[in-house]
DOTIDO-242963 format. One record per residue: residue number from 1; residue in one letter; y, x negated, z negated of N, C-alpha, C, CB in turn. Coordinates in steps of 0.001 Angstrom, whole numbers, always signed. Atoms other than C-alpha are relative to their C-alpha. Glycine has a CB too. Layout:
<rs>
(NUM A (Y X Z) (Y X Z) (Y X Z) (Y X Z)) ...
</rs>
This chain:
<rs>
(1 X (-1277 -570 +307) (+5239 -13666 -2711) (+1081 -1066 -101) (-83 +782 -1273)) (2 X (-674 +563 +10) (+6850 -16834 -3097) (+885 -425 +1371) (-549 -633 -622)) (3 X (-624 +347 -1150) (+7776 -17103 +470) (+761 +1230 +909) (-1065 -683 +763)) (4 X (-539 -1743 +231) (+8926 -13317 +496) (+491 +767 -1284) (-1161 +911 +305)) (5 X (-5 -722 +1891) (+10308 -12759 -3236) (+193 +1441 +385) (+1647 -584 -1360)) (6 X (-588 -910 -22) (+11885 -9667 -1996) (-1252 +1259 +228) (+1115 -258 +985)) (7 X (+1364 -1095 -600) (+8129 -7985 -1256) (-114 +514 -1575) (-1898 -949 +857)) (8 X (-188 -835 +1450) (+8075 -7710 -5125) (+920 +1597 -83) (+918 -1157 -1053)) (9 X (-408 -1435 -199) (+9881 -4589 -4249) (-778 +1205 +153) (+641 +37 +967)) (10 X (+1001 -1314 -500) (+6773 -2798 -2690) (-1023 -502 -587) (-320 +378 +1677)) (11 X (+1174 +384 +1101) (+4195 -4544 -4857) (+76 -644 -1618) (-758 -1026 +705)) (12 X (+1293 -303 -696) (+2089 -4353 -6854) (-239 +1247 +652) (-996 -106 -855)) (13 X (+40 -1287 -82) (+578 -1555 -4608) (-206 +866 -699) (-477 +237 +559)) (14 X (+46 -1478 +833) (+1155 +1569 -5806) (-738 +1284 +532) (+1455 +518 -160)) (15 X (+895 -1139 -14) (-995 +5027 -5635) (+631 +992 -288) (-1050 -36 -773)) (16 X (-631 -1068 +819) (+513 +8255 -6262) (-1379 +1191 +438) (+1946 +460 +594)) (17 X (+663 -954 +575) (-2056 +10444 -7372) (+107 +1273 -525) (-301 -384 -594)) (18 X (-467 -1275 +865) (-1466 +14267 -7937) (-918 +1076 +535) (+1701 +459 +194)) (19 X (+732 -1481 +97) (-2980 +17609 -7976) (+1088 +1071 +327) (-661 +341 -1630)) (20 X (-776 -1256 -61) (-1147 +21070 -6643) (-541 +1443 -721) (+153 +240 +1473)) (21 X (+984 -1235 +670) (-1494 +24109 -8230) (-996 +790 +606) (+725 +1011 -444)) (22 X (+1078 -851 -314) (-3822 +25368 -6079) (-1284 -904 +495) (+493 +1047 +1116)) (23 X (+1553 +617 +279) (-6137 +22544 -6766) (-413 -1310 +841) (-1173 +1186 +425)) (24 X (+408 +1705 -1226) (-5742 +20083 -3670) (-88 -1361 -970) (+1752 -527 +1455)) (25 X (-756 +889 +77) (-5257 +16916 -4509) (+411 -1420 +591) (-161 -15 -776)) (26 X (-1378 +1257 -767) (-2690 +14654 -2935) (+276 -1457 -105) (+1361 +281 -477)) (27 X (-132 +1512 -46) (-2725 +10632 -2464) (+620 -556 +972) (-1101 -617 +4)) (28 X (-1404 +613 -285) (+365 +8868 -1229) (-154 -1560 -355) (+1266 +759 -978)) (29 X (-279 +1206 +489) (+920 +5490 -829) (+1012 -448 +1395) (-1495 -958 -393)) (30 X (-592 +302 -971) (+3024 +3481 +1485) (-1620 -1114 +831) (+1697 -773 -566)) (31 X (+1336 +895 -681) (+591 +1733 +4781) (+633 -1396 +59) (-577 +545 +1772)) (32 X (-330 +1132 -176) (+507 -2063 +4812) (+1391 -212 +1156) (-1306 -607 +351)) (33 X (-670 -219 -1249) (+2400 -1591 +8199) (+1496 -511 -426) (-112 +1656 +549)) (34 X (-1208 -189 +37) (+5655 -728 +6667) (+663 -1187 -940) (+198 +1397 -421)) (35 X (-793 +1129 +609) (+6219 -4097 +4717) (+103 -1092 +1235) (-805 -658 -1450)) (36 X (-120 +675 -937) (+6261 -5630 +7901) (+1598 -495 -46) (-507 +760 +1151)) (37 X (-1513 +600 -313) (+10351 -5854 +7574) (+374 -703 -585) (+990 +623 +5)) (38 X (-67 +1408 +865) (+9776 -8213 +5112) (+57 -1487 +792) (-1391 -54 -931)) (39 X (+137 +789 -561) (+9008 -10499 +8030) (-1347 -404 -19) (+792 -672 -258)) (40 X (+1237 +699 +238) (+5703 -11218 +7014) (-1086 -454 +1416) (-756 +1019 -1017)) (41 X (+1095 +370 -877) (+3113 -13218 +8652) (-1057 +891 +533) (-621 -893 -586)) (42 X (+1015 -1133 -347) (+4 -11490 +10517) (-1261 -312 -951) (-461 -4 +1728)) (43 X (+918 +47 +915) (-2274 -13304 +7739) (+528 +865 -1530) (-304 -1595 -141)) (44 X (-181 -1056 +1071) (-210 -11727 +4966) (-469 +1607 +269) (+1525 -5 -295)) (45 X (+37 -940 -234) (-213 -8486 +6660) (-1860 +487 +16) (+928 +16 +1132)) (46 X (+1781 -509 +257) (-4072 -8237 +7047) (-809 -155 -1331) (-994 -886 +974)) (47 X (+531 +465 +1362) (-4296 -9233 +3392) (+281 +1130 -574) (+600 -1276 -737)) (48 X (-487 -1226 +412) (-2331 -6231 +2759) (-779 +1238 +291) (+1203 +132 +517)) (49 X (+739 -1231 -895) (-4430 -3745 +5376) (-1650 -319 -1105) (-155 -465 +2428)) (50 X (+1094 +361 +1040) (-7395 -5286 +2917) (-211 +717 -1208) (+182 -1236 -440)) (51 X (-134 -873 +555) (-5988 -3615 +210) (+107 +1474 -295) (+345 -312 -94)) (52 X (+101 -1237 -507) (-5256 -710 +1831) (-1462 +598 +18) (+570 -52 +1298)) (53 X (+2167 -218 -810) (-8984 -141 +2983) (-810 +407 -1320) (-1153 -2145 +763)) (54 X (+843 -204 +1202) (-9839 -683 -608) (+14 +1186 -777) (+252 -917 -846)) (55 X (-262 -1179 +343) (-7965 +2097 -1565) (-384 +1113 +244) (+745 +107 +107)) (56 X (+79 -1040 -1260) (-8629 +4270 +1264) (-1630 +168 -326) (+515 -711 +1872)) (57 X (+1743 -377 +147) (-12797 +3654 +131) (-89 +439 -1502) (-1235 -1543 +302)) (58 X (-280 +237 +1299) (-11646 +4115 -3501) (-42 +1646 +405) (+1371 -1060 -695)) (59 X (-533 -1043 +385) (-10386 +7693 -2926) (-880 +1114 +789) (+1507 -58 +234)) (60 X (+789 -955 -593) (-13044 +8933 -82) (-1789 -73 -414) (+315 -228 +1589)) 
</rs>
């Protein structure tokens, strides 16, 4: 982050976690992808898709 302060904007990642009333429930997050306009490198970015993944095995 020190070479991107401005990523502190979209991290740490966040989860949005919810339920509808008819019971689904709904997980939201933004994909590594879209901090790309940060400029970031392709090693940051796969550090990010890392996290992602973790999530993504976290919730299935």
């Amino acid at each position: 982050m020190l070479a991107h302060p401005e990523l502190a904007l979209d991290l740490p990642f966040r989860v949005l976690i919810r339920q509808q009333a008819d019971g689904r429930t709904l997980v939201s997050y933004h994909p590594a992808e879209t901090l790309q306009r940060y400029g970031l490198d392709a090693a940051a970015i796969q550090a990010l898709k890392k996290l992602e993944k973790l999530v993504e095995k976290s919730i299935h």
